[in-house]
Backbone atoms as SQL, in Angstrom:
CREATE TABLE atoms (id INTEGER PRIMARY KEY, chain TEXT, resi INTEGER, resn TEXT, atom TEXT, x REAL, y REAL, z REAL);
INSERT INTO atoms VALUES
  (1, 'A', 1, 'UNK', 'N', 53.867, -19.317, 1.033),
  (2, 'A', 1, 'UNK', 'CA', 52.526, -19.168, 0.487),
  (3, 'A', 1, 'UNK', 'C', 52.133, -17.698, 0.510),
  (4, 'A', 2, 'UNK', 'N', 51.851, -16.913, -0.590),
  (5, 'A', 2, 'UNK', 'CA', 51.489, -15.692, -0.596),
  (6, 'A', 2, 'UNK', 'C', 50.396, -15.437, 0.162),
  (7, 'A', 3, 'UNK', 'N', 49.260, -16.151, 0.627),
  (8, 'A', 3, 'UNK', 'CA', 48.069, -15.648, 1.144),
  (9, 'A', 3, 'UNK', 'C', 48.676, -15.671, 2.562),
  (10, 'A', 4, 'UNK', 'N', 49.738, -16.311, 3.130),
  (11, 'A', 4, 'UNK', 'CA', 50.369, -15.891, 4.629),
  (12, 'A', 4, 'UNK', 'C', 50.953, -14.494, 4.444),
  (13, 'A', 5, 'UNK', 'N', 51.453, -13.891, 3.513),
  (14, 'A', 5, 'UNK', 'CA', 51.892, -12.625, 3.253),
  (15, 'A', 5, 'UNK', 'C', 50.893, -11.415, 3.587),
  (16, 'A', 6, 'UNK', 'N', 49.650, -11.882, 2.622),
  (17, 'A', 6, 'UNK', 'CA', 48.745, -11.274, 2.928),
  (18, 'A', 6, 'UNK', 'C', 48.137, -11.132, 4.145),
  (19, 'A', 7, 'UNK', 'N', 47.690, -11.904, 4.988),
  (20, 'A', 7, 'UNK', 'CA', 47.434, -12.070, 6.155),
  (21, 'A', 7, 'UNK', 'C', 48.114, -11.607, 7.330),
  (22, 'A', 8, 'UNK', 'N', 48.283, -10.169, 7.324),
  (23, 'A', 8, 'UNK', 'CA', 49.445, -9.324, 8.181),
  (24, 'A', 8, 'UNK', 'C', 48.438, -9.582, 9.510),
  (25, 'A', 9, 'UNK', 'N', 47.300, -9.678, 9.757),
  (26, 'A', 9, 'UNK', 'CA', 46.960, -9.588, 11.527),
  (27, 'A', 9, 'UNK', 'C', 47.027, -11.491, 11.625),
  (28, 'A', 10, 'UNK', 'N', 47.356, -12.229, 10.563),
  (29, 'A', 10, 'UNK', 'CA', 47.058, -13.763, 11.094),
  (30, 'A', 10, 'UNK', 'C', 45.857, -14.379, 11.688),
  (31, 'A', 11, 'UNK', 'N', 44.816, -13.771, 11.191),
  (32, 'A', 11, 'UNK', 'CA', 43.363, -14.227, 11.165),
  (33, 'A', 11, 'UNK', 'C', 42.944, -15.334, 10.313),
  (34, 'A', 12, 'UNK', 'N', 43.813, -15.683, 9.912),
  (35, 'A', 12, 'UNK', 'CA', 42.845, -16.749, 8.922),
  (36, 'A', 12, 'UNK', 'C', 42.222, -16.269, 7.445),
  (37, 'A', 13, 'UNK', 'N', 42.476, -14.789, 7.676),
  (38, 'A', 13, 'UNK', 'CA', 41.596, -13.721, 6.166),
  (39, 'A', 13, 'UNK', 'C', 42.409, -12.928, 5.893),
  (40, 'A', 14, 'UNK', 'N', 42.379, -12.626, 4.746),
  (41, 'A', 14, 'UNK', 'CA', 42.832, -10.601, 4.041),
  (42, 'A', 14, 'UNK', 'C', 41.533, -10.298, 4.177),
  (43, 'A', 15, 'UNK', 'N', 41.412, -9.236, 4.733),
  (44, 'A', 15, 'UNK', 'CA', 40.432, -7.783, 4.415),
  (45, 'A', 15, 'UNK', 'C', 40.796, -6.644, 3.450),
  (46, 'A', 16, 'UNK', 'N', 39.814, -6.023, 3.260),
  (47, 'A', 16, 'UNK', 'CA', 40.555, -4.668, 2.067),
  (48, 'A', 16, 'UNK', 'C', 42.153, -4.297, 2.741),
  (49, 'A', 17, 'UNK', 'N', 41.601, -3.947, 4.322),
  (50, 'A', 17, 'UNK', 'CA', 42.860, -3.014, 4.779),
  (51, 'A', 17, 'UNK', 'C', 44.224, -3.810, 4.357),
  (52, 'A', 18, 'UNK', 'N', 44.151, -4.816, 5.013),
  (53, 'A', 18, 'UNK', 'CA', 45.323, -5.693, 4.543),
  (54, 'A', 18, 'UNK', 'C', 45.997, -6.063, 2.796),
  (55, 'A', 19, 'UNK', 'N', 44.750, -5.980, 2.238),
  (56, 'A', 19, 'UNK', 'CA', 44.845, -5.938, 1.017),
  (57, 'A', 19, 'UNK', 'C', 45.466, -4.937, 0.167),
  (58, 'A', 20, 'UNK', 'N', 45.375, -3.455, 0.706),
  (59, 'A', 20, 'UNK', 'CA', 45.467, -2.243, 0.255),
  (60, 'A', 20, 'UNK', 'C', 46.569, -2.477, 0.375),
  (61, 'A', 21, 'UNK', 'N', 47.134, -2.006, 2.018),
  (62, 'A', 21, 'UNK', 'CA', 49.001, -2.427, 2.236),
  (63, 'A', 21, 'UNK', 'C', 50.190, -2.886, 1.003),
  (64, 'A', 22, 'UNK', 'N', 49.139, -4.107, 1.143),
  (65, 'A', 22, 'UNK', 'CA', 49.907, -5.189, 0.010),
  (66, 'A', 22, 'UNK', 'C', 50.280, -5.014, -1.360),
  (67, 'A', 23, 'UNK', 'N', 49.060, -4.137, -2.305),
  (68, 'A', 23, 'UNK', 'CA', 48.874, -3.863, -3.140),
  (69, 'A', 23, 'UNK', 'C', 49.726, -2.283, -3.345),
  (70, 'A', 24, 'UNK', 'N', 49.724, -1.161, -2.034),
  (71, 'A', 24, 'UNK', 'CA', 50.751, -0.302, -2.406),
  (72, 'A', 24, 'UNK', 'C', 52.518, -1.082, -2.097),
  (73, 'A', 25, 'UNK', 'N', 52.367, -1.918, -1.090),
  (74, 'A', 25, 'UNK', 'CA', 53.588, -2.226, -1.677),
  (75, 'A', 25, 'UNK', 'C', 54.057, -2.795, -3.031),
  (76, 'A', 26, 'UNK', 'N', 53.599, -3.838, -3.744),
  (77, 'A', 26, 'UNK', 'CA', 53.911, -3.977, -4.695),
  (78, 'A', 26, 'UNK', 'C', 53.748, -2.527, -5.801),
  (79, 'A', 27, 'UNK', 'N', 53.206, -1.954, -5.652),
  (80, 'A', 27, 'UNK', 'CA', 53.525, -0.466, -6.663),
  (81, 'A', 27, 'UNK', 'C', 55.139, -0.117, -5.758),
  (82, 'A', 28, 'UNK', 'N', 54.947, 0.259, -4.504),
  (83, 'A', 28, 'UNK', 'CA', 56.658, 0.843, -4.146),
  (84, 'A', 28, 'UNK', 'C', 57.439, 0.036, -5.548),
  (85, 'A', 29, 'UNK', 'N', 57.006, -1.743, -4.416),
  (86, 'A', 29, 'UNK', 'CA', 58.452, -2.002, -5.397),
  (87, 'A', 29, 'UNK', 'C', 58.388, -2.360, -6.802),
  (88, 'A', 30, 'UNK', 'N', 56.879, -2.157, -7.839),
  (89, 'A', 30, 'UNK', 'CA', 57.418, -1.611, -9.294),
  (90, 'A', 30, 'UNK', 'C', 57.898, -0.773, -9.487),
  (91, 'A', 31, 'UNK', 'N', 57.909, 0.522, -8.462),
  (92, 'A', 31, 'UNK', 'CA', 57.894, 1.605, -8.807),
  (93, 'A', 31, 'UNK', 'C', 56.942, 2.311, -9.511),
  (94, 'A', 32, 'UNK', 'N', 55.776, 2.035, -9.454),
  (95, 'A', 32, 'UNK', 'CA', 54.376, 2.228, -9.935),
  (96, 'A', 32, 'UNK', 'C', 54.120, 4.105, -9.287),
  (97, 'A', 33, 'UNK', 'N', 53.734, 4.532, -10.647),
  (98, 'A', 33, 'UNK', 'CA', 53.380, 6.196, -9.925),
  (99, 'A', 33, 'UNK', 'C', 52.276, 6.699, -9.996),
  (100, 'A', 34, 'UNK', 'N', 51.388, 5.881, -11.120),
  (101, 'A', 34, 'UNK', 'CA', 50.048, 6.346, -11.806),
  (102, 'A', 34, 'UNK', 'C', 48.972, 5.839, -10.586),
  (103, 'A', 35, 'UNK', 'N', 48.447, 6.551, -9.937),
  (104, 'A', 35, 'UNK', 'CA', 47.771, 5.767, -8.381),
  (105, 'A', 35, 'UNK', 'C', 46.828, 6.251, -8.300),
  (106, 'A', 36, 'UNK', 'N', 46.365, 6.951, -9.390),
  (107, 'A', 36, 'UNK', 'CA', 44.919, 8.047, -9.539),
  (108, 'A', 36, 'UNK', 'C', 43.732, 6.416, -10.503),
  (109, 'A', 37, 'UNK', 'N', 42.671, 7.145, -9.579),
  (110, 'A', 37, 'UNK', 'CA', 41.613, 6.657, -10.068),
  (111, 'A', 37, 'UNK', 'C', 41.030, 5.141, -10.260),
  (112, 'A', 38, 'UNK', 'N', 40.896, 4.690, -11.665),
  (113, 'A', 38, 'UNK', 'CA', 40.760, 3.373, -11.411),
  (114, 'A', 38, 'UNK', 'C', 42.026, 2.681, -11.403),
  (115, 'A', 39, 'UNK', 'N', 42.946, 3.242, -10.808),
  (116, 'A', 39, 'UNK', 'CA', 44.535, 2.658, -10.820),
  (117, 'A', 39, 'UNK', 'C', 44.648, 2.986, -9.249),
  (118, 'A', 40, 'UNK', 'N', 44.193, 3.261, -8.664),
  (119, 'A', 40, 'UNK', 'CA', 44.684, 3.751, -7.236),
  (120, 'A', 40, 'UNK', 'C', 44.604, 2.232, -6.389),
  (121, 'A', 41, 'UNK', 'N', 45.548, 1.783, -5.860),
  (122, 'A', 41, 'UNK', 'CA', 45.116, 0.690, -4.401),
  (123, 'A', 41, 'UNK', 'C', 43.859, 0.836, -4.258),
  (124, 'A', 42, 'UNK', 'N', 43.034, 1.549, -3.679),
  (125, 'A', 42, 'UNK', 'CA', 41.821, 1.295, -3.325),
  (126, 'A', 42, 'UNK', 'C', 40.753, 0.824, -4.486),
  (127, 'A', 43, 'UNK', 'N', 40.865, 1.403, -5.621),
  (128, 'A', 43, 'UNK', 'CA', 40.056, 0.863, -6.347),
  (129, 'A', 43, 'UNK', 'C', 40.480, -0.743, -6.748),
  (130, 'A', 44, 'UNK', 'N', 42.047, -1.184, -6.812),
  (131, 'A', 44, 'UNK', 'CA', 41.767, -2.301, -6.933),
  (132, 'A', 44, 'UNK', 'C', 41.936, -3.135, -6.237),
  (133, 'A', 45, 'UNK', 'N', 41.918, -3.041, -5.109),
  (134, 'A', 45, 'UNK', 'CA', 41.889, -3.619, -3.926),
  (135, 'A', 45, 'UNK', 'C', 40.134, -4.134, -3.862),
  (136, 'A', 46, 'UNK', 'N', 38.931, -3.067, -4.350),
  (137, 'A', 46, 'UNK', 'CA', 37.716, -2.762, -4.283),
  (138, 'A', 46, 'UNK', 'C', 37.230, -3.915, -5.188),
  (139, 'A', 47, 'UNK', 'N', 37.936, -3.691, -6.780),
  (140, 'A', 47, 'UNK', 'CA', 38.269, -5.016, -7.814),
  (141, 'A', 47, 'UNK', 'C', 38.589, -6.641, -7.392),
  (142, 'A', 48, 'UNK', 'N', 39.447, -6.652, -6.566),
  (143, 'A', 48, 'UNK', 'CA', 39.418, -7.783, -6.285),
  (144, 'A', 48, 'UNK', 'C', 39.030, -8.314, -5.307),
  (145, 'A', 49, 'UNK', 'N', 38.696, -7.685, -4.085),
  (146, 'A', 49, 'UNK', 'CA', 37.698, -8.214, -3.294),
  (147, 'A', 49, 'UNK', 'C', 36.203, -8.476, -4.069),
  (148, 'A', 50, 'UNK', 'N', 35.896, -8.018, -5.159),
  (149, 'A', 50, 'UNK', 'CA', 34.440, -8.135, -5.931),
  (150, 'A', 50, 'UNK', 'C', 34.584, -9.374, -6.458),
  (151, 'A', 51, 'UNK', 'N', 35.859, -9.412, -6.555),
  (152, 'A', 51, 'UNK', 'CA', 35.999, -10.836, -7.933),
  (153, 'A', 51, 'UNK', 'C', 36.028, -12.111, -6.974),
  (154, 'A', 52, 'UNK', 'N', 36.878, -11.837, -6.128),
  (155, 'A', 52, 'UNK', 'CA', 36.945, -12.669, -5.186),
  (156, 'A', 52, 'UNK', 'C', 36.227, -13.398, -3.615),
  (157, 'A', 53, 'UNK', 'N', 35.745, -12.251, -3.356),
  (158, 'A', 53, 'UNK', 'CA', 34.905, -12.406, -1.832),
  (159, 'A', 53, 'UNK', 'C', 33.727, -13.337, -2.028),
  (160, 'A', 54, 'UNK', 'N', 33.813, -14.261, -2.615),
  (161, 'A', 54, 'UNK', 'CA', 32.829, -15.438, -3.098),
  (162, 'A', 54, 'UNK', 'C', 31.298, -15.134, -1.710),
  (163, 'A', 55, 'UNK', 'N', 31.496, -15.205, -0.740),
  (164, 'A', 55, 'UNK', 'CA', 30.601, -14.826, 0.500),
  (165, 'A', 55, 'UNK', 'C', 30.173, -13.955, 1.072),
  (166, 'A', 56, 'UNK', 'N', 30.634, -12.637, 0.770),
  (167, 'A', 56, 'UNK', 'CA', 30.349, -11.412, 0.959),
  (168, 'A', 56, 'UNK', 'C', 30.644, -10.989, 2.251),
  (169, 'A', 57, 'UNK', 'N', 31.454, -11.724, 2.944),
  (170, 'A', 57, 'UNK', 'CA', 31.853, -11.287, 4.078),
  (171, 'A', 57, 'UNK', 'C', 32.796, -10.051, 4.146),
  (172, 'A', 58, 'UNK', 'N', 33.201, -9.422, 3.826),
  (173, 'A', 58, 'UNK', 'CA', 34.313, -8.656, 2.945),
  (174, 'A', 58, 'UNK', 'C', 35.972, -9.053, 3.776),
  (175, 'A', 59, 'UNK', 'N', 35.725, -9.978, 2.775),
  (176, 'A', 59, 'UNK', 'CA', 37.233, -10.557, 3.753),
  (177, 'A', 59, 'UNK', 'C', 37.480, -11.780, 2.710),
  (178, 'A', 60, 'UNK', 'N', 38.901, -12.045, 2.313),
  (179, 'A', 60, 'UNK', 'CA', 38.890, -13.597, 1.583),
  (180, 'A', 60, 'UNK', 'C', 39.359, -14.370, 3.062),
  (181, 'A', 61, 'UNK', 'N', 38.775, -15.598, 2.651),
  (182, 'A', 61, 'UNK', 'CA', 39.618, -16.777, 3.139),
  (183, 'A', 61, 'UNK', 'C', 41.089, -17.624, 2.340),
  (184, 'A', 62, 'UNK', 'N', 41.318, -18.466, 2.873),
  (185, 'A', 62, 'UNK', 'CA', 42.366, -19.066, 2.220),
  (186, 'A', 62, 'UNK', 'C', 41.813, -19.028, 0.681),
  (187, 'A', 63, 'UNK', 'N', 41.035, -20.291, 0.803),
  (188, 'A', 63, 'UNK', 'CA', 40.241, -21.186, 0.055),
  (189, 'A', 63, 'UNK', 'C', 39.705, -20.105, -1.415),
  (190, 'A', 64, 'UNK', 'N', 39.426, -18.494, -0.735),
  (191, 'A', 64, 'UNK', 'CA', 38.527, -17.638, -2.028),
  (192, 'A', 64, 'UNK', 'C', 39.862, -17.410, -2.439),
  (193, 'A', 65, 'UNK', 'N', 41.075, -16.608, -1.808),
  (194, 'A', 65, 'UNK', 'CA', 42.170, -16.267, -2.791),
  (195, 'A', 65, 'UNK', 'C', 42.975, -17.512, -2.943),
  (196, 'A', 66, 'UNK', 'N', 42.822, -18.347, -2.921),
  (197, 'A', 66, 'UNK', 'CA', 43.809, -19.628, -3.822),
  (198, 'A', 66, 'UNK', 'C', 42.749, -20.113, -4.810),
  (199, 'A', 67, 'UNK', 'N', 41.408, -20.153, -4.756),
  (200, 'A', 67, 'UNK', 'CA', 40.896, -20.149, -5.957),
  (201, 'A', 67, 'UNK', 'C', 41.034, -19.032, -6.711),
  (202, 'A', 68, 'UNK', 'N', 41.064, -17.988, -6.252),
  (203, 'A', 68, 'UNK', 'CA', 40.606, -16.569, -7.266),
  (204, 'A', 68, 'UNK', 'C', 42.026, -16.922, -8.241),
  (205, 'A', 69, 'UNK', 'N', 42.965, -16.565, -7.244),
  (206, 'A', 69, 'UNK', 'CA', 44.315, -17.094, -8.565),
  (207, 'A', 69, 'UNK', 'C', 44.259, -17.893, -9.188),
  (208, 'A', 70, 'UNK', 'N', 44.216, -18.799, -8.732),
  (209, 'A', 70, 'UNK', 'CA', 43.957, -20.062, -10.213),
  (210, 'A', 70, 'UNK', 'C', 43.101, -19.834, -11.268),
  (211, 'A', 71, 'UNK', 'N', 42.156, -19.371, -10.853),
  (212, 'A', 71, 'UNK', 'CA', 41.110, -18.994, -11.957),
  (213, 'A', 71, 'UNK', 'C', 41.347, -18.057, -12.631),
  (214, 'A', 72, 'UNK', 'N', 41.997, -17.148, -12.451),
  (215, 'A', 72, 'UNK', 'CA', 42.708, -15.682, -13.367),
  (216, 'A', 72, 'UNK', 'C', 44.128, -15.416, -13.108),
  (217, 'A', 73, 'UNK', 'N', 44.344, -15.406, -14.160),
  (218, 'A', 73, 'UNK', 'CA', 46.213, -15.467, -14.637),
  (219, 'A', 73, 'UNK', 'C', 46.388, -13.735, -13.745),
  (220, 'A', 74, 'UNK', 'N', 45.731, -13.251, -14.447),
  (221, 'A', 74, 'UNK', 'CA', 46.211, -11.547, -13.975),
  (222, 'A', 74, 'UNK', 'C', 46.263, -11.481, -12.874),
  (223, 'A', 75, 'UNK', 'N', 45.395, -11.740, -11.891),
  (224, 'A', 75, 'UNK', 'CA', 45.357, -11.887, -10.408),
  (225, 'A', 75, 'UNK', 'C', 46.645, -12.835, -10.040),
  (226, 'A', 76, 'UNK', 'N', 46.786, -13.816, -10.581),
  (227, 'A', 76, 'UNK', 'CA', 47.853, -14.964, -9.978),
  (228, 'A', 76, 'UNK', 'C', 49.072, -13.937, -10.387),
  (229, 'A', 77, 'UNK', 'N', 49.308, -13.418, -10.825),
  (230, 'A', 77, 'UNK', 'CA', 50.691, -12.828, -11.907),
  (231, 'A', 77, 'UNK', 'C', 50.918, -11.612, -10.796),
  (232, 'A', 78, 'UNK', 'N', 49.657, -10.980, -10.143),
  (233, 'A', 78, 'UNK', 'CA', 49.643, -9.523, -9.046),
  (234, 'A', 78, 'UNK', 'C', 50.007, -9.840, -8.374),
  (235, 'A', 79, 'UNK', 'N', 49.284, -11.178, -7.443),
  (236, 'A', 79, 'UNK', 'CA', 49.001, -11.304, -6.140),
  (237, 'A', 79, 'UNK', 'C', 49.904, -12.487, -5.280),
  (238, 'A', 80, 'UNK', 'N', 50.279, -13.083, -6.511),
  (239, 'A', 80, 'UNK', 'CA', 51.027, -13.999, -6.324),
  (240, 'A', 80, 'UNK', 'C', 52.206, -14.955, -7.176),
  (241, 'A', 81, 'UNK', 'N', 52.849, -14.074, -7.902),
  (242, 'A', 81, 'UNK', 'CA', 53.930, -14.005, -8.885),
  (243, 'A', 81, 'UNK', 'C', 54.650, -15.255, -8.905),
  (244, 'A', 82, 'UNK', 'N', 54.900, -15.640, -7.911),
  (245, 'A', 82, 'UNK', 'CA', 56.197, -16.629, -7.818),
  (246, 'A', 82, 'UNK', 'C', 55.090, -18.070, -7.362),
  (247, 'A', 83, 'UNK', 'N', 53.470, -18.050, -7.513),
  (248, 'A', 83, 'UNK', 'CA', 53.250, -19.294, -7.474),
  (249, 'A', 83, 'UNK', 'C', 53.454, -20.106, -8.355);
């Protein structure tokens, strides 16, 4: 399950920090170089915690990122490729 991936401290949540991680790794392994601006990890890390953090806690739960994917292909296709 990708959201256990995400979940590097095993809290039960992704937070940005955890999120960020995740998100420069997948650039490593596209090989992604363009990291300026509204392309940088942080901004879309910033993006999808907005889309997603249904509660404003700034943190997903299971439940916000297994809905957020389902509900948007682009996100499911980033965040979780092989669901």
């Amino acid at each position: 399950m990708a959201f256990n991936m995400y979940d590097i401290d095993k809290n039960g949540k992704v937070d940005a920090k955890e999120m960020e991680q995740i998100v420069t790794a997948i650039y490593d392994l596209l090989g992604e170089e363009n990291r300026k601006g509204e392309n940088s990890p942080s901004k879309r890390v910033e993006k999808i915690m907005n889309k997603l953090d249904l509660n404003g806690d700034h943190s997903l739960t299971k439940d916000e990122f297994i809905n957020g994917c389902l509900q948007d292909d682009f996100l499911k296709n980033l965040l979780a490729p092989n669901a």
